[in-house]
N, C-alpha and C positions, 0 to 999 in steps of 0.2 A: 497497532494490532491488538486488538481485544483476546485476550483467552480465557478459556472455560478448564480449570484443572482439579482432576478429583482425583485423590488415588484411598482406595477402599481395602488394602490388606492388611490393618490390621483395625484392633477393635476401635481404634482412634480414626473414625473415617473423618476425613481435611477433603474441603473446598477452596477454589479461590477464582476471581477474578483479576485478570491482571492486564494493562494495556502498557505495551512494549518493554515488561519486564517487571515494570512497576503496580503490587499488588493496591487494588481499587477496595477489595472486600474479604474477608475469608472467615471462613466457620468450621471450627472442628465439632464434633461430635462423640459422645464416647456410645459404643451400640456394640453387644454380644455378635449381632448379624447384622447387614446390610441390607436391607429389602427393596423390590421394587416399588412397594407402598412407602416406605422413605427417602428413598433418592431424592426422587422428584419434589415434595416440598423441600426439603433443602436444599437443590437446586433455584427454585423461587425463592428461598431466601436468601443465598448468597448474590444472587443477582439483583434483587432489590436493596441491599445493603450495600452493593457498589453501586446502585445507581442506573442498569445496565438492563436492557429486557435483551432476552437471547437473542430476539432477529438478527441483532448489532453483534455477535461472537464472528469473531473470523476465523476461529480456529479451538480445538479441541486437544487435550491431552490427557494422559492417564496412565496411572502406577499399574504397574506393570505383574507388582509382590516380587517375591514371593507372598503366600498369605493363604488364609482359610479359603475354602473352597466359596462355600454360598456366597459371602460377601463381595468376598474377588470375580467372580460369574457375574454378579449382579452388576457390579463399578463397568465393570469391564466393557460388559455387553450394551450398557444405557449408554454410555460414551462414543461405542461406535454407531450405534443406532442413531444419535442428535447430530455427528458428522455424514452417518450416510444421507440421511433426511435434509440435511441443509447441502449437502453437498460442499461441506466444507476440510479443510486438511485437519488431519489429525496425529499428535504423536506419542507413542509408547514409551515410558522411561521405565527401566529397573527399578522397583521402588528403595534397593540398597543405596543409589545414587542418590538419589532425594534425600535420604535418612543422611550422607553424609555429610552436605547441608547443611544439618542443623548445627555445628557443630563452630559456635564465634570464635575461634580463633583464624586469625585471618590468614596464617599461614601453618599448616601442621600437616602431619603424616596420620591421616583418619583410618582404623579398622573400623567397622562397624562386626559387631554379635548380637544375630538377633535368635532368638530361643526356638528352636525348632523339634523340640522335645525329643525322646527316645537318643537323648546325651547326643546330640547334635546341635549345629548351629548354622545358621545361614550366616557368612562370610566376604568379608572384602576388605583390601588396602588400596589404599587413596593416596596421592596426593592432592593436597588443596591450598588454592590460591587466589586469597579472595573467596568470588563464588563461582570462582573454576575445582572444577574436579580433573583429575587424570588416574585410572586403574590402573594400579601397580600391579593384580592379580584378577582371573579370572574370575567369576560369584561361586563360593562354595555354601558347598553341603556336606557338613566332615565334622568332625570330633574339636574341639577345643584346640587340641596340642596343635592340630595340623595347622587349626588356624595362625596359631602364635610363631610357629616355626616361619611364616609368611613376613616377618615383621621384625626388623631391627632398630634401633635408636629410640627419637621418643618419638612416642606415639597418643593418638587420645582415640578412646574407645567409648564408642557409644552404640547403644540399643537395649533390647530388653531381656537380651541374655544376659548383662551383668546381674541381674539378680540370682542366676542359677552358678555364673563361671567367674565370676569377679574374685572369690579364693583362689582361684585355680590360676587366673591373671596375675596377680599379686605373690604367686609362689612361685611363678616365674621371673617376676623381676628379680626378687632374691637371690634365685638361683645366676640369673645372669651378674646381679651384680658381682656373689662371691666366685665367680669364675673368671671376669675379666678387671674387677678392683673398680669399675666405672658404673654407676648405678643408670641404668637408663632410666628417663623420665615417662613413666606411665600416669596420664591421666587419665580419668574417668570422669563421662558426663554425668551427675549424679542427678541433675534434673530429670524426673520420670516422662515429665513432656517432652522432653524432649528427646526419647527414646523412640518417637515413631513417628515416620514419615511426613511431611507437611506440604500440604499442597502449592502454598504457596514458594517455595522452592522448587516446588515441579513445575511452578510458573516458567521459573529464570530459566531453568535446563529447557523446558520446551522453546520458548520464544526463541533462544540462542540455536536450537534446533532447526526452527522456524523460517529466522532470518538467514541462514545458510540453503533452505530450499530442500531440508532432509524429512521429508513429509515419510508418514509410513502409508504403506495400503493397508487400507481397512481388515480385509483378508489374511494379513499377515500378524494381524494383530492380537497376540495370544497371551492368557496371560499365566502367571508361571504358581502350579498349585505344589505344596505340599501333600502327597501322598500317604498315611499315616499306614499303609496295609502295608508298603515296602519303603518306606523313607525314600522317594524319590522323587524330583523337582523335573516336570515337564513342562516346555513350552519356551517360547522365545528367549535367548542368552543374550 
């Protein structure tokens, strides 16, 4: 099964091609906005770097964001439009989920913070195994504390909130350790690339998606905007 995965919420927009799990191609991008005038050639280019002309896609997926407005519209919309048009399946992942992913250790307890300004953060705990994931917590949108309050033992944190909350993470290990005598083990992914999303792990979750028969309708395919007039996160959970 061939798939076509792009997820566009953040300035790091990730392509990939993957057939049955196994990426063929992939290209990141670094870009303020995502345009309709760039999708499409780097779509032509990630498909010709695997080798791949679309006819041959069986299937479609797509980050979900949260994430900026224009870019997330644009990812969002071009992916359901290349599935309606082929008439092919297609499937939405959270892009928190994807972002967990990145994360090589093969077995750990993943938060992810990703910076969602006005002292907020978009939010999640994982478990991860291999490249299974399992949500220990619903996706927030909340203050730092509430995130940490979510999360006991060790844990590895990754996204591109540690650059605004990675003090604030670190004064809590402290705090836990001189409260129970046991230092919990925080790590931090410190690789900046790997603070955001990649397509090519949107591969693995989609196909696995895929091969279970968990197609979404096109229609219900929404993708989840950051609001900056009232900080609030609409659209598919």
């Amino acid at each position: 099964m061939l798939i076509l995965s792009i997820d566009t919420s953040t300035k790091h927009f990730s392509l990939a091609v993957s057939e049955n799990g196994t990426v063929l191609g992939s290209k990141s991008l670094k870009s303020k906005k995502v345009l309709s005038s760039t999708i499409i050639p780097a779509i032509e280019k990630v498909l010709k770097k695997a080798g791949v002309t679309l006819d041959k896609i069986d299937g479609f997926a797509v980050g979900l964001g949260p994430g900026s407005f224009t870019s997330l519209r644009v990812g969002v919309a071009t992916v359901k439009g290349l599935a309606y048009a082929m008439n092919k399946p297609i499937v939405g992942v959270p892009s928190l989920d994807v972002l967990a992913l990145n994360v090589k250790r093969k077995n750990a307890q993943v938060c992810t913070v990703c910076d969602a300004r006005r002292d907020m953060v978009f939010g999640c705990v994982y478990d991860k195994e291999g490249m299974n994931i399992r949500k220990k917590t619903d996706h927030m949108l909340t203050g730092i504390k509430d995130v940490l309050q979510q999360v006991s033992g060790d844990v590895v944190f990754i996204g591109d909130g540690l650059n605004v909350y990675k003090d604030h993470i670190v004064r809590e290990e402290k705090l836990r350790m001189s409260s129970t005598g046991r230092q919990p083990l925080f790590v931090y992914e410190e690789k900046k690339e790997a603070w955001y999303p990649k397509a090519k792990n949107l591969a693995v979750l989609a196909y696995k998606a895929m091969v279970e028969k968990k197609f979404d309708k096109i229609e219900n395919i929404l993708p989840v905007y950051l609001y900056p007039e009232d900080c609030q996160v609409k659209g598919k959970k």
